[in-house]
N, C-alpha and C positions, 0 to 999 in steps of 0.2 A: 365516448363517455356515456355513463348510465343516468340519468337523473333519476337520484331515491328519494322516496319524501323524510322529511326529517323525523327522526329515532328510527328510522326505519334500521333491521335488522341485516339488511345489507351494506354494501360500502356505498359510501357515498362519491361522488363524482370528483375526478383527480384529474388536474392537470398539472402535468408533468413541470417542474422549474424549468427544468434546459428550453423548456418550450414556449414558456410566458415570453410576451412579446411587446414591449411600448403601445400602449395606449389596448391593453386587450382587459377584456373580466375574467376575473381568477375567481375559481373555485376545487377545494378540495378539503383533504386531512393532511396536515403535514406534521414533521416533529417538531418541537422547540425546542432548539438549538440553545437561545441566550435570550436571555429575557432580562429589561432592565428598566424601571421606573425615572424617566428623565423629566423636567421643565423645559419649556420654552423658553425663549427674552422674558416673556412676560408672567411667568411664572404660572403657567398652563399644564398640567402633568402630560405627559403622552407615555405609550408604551414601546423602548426600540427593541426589535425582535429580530432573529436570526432563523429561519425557519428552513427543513430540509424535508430531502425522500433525500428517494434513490439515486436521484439523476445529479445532485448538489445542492447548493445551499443559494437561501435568497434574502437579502433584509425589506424586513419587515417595519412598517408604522403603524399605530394605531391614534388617533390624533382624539376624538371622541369618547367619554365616558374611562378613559383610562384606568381609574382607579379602580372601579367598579366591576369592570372586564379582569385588570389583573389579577381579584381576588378570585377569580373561575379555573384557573388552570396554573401549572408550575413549569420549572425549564424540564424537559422530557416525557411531557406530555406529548396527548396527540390532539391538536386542537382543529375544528373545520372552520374553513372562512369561506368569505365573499370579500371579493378586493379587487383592486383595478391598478392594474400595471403602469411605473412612468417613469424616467430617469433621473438619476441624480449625479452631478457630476459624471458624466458618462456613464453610469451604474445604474441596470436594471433594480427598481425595487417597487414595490407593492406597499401601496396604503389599503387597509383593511375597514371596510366597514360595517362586517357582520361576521362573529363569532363566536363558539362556545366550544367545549372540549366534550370530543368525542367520547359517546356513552359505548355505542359496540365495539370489541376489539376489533382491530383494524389487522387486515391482512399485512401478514410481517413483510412479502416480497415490493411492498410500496416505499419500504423504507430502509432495506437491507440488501443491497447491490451485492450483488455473484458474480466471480471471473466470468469471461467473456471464454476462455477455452475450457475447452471437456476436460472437468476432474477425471474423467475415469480413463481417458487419453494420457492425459499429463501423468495418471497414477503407472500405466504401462510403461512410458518414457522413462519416466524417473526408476522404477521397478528393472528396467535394461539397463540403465547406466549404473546401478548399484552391483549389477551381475558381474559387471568389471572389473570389480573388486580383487585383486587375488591375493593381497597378505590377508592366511586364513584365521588370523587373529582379530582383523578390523573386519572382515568377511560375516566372523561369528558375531560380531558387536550389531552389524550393521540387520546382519539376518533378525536375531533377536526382539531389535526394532519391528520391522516386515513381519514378522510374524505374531506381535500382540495385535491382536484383533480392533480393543478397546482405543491402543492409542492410535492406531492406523485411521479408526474410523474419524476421530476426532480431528486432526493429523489432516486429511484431507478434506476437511469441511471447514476449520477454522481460517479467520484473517489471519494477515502478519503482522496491521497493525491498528490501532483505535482512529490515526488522521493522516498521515502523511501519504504513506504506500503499500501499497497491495492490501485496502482495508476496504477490505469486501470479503465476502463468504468462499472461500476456496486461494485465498491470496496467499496465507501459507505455501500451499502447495506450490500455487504456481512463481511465490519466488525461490523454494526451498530446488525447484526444476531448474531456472533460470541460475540460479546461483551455480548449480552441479555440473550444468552443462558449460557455462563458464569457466570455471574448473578443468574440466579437459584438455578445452582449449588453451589454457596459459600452462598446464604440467606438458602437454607436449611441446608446447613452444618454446617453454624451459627445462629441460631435461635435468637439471641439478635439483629441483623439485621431489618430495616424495607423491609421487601420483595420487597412491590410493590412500594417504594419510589426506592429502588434499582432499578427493573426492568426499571419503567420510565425515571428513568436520563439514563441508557444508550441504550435507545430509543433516547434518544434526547440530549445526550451530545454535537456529532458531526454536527447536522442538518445544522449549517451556513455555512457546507461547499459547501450545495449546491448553496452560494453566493460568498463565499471566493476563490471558484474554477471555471476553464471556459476552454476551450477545442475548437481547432481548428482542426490541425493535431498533435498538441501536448498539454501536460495538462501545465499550469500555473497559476497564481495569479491573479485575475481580483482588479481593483482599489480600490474599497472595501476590498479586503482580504487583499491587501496589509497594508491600510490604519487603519483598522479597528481589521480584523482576524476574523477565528470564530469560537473562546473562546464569544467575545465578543458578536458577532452576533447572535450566537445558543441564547443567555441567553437573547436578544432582541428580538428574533420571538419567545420565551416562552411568555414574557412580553404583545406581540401583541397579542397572544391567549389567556391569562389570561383577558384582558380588556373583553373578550366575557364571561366570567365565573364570575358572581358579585358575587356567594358564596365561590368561593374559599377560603379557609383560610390563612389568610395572614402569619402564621407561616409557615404553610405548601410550601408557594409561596417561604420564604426567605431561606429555606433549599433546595427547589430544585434549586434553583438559586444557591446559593452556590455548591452545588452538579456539577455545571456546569462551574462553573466560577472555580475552585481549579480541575478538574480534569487531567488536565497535573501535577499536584502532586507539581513543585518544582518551583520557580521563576526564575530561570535560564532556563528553560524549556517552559517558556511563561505561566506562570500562573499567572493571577492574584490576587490568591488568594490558599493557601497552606492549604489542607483538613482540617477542624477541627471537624468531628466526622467520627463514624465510617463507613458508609454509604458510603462516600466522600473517605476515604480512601481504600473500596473495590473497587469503580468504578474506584481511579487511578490506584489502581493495574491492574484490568483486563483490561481495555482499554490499560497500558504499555507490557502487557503482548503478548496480540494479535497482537498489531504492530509492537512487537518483534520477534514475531515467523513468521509473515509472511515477513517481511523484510527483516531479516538474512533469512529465509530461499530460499528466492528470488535471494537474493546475491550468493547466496549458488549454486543454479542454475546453473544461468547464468554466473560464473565466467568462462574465458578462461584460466586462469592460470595453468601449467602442473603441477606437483604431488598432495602431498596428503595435503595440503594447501592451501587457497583462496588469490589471493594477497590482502593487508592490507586494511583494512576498516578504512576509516579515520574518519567516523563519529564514530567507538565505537575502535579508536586506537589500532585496532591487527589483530593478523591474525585468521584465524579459519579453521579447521580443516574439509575436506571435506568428502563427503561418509556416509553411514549407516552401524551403528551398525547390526552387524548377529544376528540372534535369537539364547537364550541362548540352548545349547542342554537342554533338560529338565529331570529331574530326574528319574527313573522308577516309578509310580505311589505307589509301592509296599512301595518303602524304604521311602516316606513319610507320612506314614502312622502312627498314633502313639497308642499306647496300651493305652487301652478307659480308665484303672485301673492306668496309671502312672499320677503321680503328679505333678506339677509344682508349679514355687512361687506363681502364680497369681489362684491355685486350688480355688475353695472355700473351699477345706475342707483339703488346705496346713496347715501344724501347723507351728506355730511361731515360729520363733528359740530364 
């Protein structure tokens, strides 16, 4: 860390949340997350705060001059403190005793976390599994896509989503990869599958989010996502690319549309439309599947909570169980070995009983 004098024109000194430690002094810029004007017992104002970067989120107290501080700063600000780390309920959190909001604009990568793998890796990967494509009508759909400049560039820079998973700068991509390459794997495994109807829709299930999402020093909902979403969106910029494709077939059009519109699986989940064949029903699996695992496992992370437990996830109501599994010792190679001559039910040349 740099120590700046204050107003000074540079950033000011950041320590990282994932790093604050029981009984340490905090000092940095961080976001305000939540901001909420409470009382004491005794009817004391304090301020509870919810403060983020990069690395996650921390709560915050301001126990001193409450009122007086609240009126300095709003929730998505970027405010600098001095604070001193302690636990609560097993829960890292920070009482603050000196603060004001940040007059310099604060460098955006303090607060807006980027995959962890090489966009322009992932862009090749994904760019090779699309080449597999070979109905030359979902081929031209998909090409069409690849080859706008405009949405490509955004396309690979955007999140997937504003909290749960892959909401960081390039998260798109890398579940839009994840989801395709899953894909493969279950069209081969099920051969009654249309392959490359499969591969396409999730190429392009999630696409509107590069409208339905928008990014400053934090990710949120731009008027459109709000208003619209994009379930609804994705299945509109297909709509806009199909007008440039007069042979497409129009069956072929109303399956991948469906394919798109029914891939959150369930109406209480924002779908407008609940899978009706098989195709639709792989793609909500593995699109729920990957937002699951990278999610909870995020959670999983970055939780501060002390033992072998995460504190409660309120969006999948429980708690969860922290830490990795040990590898299993493994057997001597010897004893699982089986005599070439012993029989089993499934021999071909077992006899019937």
């Amino acid at each position: 860390m740099i120590n700046m004098a204050k107003n000074s024109t540079m950033q000011p000194p950041h320590l990282w949340i994932k790093e604050i430690q029981e009984d340490e002094k905090v000092s940095g810029c961080y976001l305000v997350k939540e901001k909420k004007v409470l009382k004491t017992r005794n009817g004391k104002p304090f301020l509870n705060l919810i403060l983020a970067d990069r690395t996650g989120e921390i709560p915050a107290k301001v126990w001193d001059r409450a009122e007086a501080l609240s009126s300095l700063f709003q929730k998505g600000d970027i405010i600098q403190i001095v604070a001193h780390a302690g636990s609560y309920r097993d829960q890292i959190q920070i009482t603050v005793s000196e603060l004001d909001l940040l007059k310099e604009k604060p460098d955006p990568e303090i607060f807006l976390e980027s995959t962890p793998e090489d966009p322009s890796e992932m862009m090749r990967s994904l760019r090779q599994i699309l080449r597999g494509v070979e109905d030359v009508n979902l081929k031209g759909l998909v090409d069409s896509f690849l080859g706008d400049r405009k949405f490509m560039a955004r396309f690979k820079k955007m999140p997937a989503a504003k909290n749960f998973h892959h909401s960081y700068l390039g998260g798109l991509l890398e579940h839009t990869l994840s989801v395709c390459q899953m894909a493969i794997q279950v069209a081969a495994h099920y051969p009654q599958l249309n392959r490359d109807l499969l591969i396409t829709s999730a190429f392009l299930h999630d696409i509107g989010k590069i409208r339905e999402l928008g990014y400053d020093l934090q990710i949120d909902y731009t008027d459109e996502g709000r208003l619209v979403g994009h379930v609804v969106l994705s299945m509109t910029m297909v709509e806009e690319k199909l007008i440039g494709l007069k042979d497409f077939p129009g069956a072929l059009a109303i399956r991948l549309k469906h394919l798109i519109l029914s891939h959150h699986g369930q109406y209480d989940f924002g779908s407008p439309k609940e899978p009706k064949f098989l195709e639709a029903f792989a793609l909500n699996l593995i699109d729920d599947l990957d937002a699951k695992i990278n999610g909870l496992g995020r959670f999983m992370e970055r939780d501060r909570h002390e033992g072998a437990w995460t504190e409660f996830n309120r969006m999948f109501g429980k708690y969860f169980l922290k830490g990795k599994m040990q590898p299993t010792r493994k057997a001597p190679e010897e004893s699982i070995k089986t005599d070439s001559k012993q029989r089993t039910l499934f021999s071909s040349d077992a006899s019937t009983p």
